[in-house]
Backbone as CSV, one residue per row, in Angstrom:
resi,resn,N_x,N_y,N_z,CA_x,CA_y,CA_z,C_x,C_y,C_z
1,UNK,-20.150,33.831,-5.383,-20.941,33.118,-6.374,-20.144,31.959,-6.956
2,UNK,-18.717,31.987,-7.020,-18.197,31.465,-8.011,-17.809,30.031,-6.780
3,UNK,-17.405,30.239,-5.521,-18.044,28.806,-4.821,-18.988,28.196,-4.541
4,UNK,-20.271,28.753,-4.740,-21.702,28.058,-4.582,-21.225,27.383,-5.885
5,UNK,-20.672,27.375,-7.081,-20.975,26.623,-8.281,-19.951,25.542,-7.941
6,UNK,-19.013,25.974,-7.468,-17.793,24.451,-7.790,-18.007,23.370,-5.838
7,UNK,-18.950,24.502,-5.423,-19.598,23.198,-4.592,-20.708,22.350,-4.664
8,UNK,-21.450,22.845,-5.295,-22.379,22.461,-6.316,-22.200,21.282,-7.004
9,UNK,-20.731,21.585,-8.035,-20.578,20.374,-9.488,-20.034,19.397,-8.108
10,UNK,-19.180,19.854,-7.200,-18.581,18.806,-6.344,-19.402,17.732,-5.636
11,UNK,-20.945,18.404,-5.536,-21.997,17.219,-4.789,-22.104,16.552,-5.861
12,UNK,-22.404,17.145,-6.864,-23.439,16.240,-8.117,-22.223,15.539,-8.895
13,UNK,-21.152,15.499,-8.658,-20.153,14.579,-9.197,-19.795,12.911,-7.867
14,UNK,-20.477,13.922,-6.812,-20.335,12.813,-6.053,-20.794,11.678,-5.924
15,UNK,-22.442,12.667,-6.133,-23.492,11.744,-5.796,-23.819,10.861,-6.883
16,UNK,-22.992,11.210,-8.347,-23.177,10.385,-9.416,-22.100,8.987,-8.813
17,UNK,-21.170,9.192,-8.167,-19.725,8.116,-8.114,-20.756,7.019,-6.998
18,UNK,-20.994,6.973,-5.737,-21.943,6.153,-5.094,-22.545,4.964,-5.742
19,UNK,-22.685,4.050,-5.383,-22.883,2.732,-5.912,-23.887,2.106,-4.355
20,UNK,-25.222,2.453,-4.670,-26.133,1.476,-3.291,-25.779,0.678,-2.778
21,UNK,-26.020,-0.625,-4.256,-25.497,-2.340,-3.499,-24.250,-2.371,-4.495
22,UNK,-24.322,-3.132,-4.178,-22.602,-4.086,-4.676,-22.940,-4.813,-5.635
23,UNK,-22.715,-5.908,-6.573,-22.673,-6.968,-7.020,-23.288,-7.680,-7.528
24,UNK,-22.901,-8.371,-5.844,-23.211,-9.450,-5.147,-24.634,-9.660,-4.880
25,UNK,-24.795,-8.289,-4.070,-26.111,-8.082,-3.411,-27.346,-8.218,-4.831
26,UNK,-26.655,-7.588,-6.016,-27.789,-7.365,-7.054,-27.992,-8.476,-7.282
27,UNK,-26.802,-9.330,-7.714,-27.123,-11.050,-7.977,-28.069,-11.635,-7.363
28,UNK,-27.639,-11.655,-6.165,-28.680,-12.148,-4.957,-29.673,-11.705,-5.353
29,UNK,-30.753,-10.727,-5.376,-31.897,-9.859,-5.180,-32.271,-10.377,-6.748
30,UNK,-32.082,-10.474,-7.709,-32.568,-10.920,-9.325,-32.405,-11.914,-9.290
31,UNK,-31.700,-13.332,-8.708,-31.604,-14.632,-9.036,-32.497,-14.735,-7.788
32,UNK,-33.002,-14.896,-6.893,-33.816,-14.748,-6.023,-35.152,-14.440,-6.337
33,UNK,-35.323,-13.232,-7.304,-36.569,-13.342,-8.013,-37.061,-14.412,-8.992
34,UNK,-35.736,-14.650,-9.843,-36.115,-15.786,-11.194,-36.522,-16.920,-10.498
35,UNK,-35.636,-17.421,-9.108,-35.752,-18.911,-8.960,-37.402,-19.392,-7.631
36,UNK,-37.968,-17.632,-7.240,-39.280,-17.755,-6.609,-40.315,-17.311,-7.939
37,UNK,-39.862,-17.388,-8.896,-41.264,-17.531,-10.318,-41.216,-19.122,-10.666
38,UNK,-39.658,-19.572,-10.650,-39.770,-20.987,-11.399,-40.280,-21.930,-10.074
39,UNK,-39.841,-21.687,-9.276,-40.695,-22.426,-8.172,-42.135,-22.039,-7.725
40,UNK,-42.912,-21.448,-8.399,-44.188,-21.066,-8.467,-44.662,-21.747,-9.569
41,UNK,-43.933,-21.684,-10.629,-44.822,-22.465,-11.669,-44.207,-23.963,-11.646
42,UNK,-43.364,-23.958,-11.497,-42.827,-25.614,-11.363,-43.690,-26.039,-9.932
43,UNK,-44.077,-25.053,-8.937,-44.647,-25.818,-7.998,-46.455,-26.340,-8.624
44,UNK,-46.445,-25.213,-9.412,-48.398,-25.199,-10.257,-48.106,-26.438,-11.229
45,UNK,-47.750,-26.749,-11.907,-47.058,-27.691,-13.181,-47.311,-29.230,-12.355
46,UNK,-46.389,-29.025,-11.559,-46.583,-30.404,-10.739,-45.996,-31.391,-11.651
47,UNK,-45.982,-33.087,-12.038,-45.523,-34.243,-12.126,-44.230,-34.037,-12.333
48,UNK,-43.322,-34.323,-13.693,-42.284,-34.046,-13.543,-41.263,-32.950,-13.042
49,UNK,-41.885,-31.754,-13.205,-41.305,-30.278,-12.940,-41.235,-30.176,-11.653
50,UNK,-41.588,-31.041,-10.781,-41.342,-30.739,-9.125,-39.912,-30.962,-8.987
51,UNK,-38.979,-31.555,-10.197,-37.500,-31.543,-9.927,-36.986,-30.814,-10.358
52,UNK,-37.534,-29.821,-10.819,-37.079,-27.934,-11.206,-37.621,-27.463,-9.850
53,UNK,-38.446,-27.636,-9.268,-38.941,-27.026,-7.892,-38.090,-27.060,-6.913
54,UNK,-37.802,-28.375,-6.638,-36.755,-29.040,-5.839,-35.479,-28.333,-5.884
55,UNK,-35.236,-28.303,-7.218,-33.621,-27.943,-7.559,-34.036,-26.436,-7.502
56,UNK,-34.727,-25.258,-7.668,-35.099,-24.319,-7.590,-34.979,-24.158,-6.026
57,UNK,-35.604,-24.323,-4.851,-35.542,-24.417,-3.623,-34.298,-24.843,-3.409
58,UNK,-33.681,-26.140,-3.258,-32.622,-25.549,-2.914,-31.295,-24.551,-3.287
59,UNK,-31.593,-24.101,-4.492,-31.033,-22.627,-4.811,-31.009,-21.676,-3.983
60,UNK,-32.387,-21.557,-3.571,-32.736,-20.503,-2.563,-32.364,-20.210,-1.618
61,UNK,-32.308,-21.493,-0.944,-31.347,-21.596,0.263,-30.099,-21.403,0.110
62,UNK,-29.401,-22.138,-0.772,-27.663,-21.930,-0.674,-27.979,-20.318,-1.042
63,UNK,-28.645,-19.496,-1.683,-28.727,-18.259,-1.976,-28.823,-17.296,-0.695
64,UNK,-29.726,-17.910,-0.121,-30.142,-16.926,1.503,-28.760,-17.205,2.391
65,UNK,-28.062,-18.791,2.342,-26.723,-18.320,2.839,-26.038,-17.867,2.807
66,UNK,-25.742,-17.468,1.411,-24.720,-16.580,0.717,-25.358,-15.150,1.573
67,UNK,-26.172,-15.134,1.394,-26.374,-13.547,1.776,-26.525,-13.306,3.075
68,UNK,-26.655,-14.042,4.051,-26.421,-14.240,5.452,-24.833,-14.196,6.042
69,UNK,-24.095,-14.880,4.926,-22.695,-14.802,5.691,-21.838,-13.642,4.428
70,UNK,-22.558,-13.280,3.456,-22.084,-11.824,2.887,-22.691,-10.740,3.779
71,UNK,-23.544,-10.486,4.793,-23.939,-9.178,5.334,-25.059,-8.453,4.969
């Protein structure tokens, strides 16, 4: 009995230490969301704000590279 318990705390201490993504990856995945809302409404907005669109897009991209040559 008394090893079913300390193998037990040993999973659930483990499985607390584990970390999914990294970082990096979270950065990526939330700035990726913010900058496909502002380029949705900067793309709806239209006259001046297409240079938040612009500059929004290419975010995206240098963003998708980052995460192409991070893995």
């Amino acid at each position: 009995m008394e090893n079913t318990k300390s193998t037990k705390e040993n999973m659930e201490s483990a499985a607390r230490s584990v970390l999914v993504w990294d970082l990096p990856t979270r950065l990526f995945h939330w700035l990726l969301v913010v900058l496909v809302i502002i380029s949705f409404v900067s793309g709806n907005m239209g006259g001046n704000a297409m240079r938040y669109h612009e500059w929004s897009g290419f975010t995206i991209l240098a963003l998708l590279l980052f995460r192409i040559f991070w893995g």
